[in-house]
C-alpha positions as CSV (number, residue, x, y, z in Angstrom):
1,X,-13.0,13.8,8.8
2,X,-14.4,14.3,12.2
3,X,-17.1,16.8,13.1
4,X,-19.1,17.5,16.4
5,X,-20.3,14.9,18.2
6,X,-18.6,11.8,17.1
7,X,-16.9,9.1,19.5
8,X,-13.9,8.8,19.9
9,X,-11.6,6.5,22.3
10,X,-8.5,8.2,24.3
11,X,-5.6,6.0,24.6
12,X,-2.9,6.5,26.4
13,X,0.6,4.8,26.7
14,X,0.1,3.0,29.9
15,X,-3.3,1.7,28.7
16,X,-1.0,0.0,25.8
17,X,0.9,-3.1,25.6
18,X,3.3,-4.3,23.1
19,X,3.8,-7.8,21.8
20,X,6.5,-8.7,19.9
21,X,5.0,-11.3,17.9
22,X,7.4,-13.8,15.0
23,X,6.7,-13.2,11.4
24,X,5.4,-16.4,11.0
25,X,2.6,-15.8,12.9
26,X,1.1,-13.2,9.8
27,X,-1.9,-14.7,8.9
28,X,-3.1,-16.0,12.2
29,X,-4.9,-14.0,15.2
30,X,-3.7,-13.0,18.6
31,X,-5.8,-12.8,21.4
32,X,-6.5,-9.5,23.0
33,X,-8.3,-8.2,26.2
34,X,-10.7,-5.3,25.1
35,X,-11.6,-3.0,28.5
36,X,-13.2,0.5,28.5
37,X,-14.5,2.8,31.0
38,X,-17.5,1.6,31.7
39,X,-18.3,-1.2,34.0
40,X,-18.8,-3.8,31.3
41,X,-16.5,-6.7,31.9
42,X,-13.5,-7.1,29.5
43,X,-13.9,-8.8,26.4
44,X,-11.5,-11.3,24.9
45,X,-11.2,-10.9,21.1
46,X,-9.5,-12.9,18.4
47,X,-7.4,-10.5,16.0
48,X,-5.9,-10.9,13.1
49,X,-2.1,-10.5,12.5
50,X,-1.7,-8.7,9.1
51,X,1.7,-7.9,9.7
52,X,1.8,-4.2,8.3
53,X,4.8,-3.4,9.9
54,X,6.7,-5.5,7.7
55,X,5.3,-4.2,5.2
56,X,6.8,-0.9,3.0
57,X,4.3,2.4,2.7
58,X,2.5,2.1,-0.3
59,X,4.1,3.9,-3.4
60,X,2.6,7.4,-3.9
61,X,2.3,10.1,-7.0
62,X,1.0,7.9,-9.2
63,X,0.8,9.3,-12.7
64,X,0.9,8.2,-16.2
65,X,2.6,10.5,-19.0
66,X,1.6,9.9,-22.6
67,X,4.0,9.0,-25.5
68,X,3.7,10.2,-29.4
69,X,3.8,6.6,-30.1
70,X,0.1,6.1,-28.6
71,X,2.0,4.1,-25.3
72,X,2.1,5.7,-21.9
73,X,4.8,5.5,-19.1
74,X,3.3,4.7,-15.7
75,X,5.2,6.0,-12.4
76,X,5.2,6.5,-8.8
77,X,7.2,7.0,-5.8
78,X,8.3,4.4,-3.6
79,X,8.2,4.5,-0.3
80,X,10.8,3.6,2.9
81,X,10.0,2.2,6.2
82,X,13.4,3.2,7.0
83,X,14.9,6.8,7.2
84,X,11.7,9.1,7.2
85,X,13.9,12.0,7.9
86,X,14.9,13.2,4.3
87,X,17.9,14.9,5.4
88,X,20.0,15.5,2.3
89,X,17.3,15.9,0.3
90,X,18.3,12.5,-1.6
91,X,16.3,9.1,-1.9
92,X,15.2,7.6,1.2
93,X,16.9,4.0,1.1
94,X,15.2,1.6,0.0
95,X,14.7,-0.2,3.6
96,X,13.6,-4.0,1.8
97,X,16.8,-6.8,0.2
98,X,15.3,-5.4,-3.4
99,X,13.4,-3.1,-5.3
100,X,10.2,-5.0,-6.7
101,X,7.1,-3.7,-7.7
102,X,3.4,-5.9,-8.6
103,X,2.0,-3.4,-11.2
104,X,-1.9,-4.8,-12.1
105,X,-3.7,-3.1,-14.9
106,X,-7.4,-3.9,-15.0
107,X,-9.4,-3.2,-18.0
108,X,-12.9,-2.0,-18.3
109,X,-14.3,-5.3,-19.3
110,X,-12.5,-7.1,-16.1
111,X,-9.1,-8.3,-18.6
112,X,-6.0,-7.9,-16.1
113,X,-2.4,-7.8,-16.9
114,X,0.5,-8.4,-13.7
115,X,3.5,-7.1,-14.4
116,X,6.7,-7.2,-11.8
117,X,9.2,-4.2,-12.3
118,X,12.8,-3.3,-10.5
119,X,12.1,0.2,-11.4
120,X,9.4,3.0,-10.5
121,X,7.7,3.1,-13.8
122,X,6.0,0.8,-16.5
123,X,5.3,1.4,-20.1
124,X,1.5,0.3,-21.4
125,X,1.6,0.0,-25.0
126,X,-1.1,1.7,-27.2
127,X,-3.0,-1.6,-28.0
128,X,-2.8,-2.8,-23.9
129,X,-4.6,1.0,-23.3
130,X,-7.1,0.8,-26.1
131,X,-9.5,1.2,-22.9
132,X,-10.1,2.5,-19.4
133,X,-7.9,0.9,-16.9
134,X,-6.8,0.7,-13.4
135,X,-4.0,0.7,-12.4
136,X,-2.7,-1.1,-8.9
137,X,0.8,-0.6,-7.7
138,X,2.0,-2.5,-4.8
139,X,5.8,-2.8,-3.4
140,X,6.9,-6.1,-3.2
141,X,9.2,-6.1,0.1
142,X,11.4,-8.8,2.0
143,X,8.8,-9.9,4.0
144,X,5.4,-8.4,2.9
145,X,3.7,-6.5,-0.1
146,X,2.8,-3.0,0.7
147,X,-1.0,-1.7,0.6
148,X,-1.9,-1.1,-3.2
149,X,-1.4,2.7,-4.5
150,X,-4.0,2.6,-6.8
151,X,-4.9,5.2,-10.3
152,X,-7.5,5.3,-12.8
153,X,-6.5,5.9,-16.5
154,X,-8.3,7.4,-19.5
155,X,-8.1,5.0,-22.6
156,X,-4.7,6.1,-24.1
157,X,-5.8,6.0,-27.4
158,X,-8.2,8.6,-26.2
159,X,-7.8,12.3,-26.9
């Protein structure tokens, strides 16, 4: 959140350049020429290529639903970085070769489960949420993993 008084840097189209730049090259750095208004002379800066637009939009809506059974079912939204209009009111496609998700569920004293999923949703049984946890959700897509969509659970035993 801004308030009063904070900097701030106006950019503007023309001041841009784009780079296409090969997907092997995630990981590494590109050089770019940092120049501002003042009459400082440019600075050349090494930064590095995360290769976020790759990558699919974290899943969102997060939430876990309990069970009678003691187990919970964890879910969430995925994400597209394909067709952001929702015209039809339908799924967005999926926008990756797959569906794949990298669920981690951390437990209070530091235990941590992966799990990989084709589907939106994972069920922790009662003994795996006999504590607090956190839970970490990532999209695994064709060429990158998405940022981690993250949620922290009571115990499910809890209650």
């Amino acid at each position: 959140m801004q308030v009063a008084g904070d900097g701030f840097a106006m950019v503007s189209p023309e001041d841009m350049a784009v780079r296409d730049v090969p997907a092997a090259a995630i990981g590494g750095t590109i050089s770019v020429l940092l120049e501002g208004v003042t009459d400082a002379e440019p600075e050349a800066r090494a930064v590095p290529i995360l290769g976020g637009s790759l990558a699919p939009p974290s899943p969102v809506h997060l939430r876990f639903e309990r069970g009678g059974d003691g187990a919970a079912r964890i879910s969430w939204v995925r994400r597209s970085r394909s067709g952001w209009d929702w015209i039809d009111g339908t799924d967005v496609p999926l926008g990756e070769e797959s569906e794949r998700y990298r669920v981690t569920l951390t437990k209070a004293d530091g235990a941590v489960r992966v799990e990989e999923t084709v589907v939106p949703w994972i069920t922790v049984n009662a003994n795996d949420g006999a504590e607090a946890v956190s839970v970490s959700v990532v999209q695994i897509g064709s060429h990158a993993v998405s940022m981690p969509a993250v949620l922290m659970m009571e115990a499910v035993g809890e209650g």
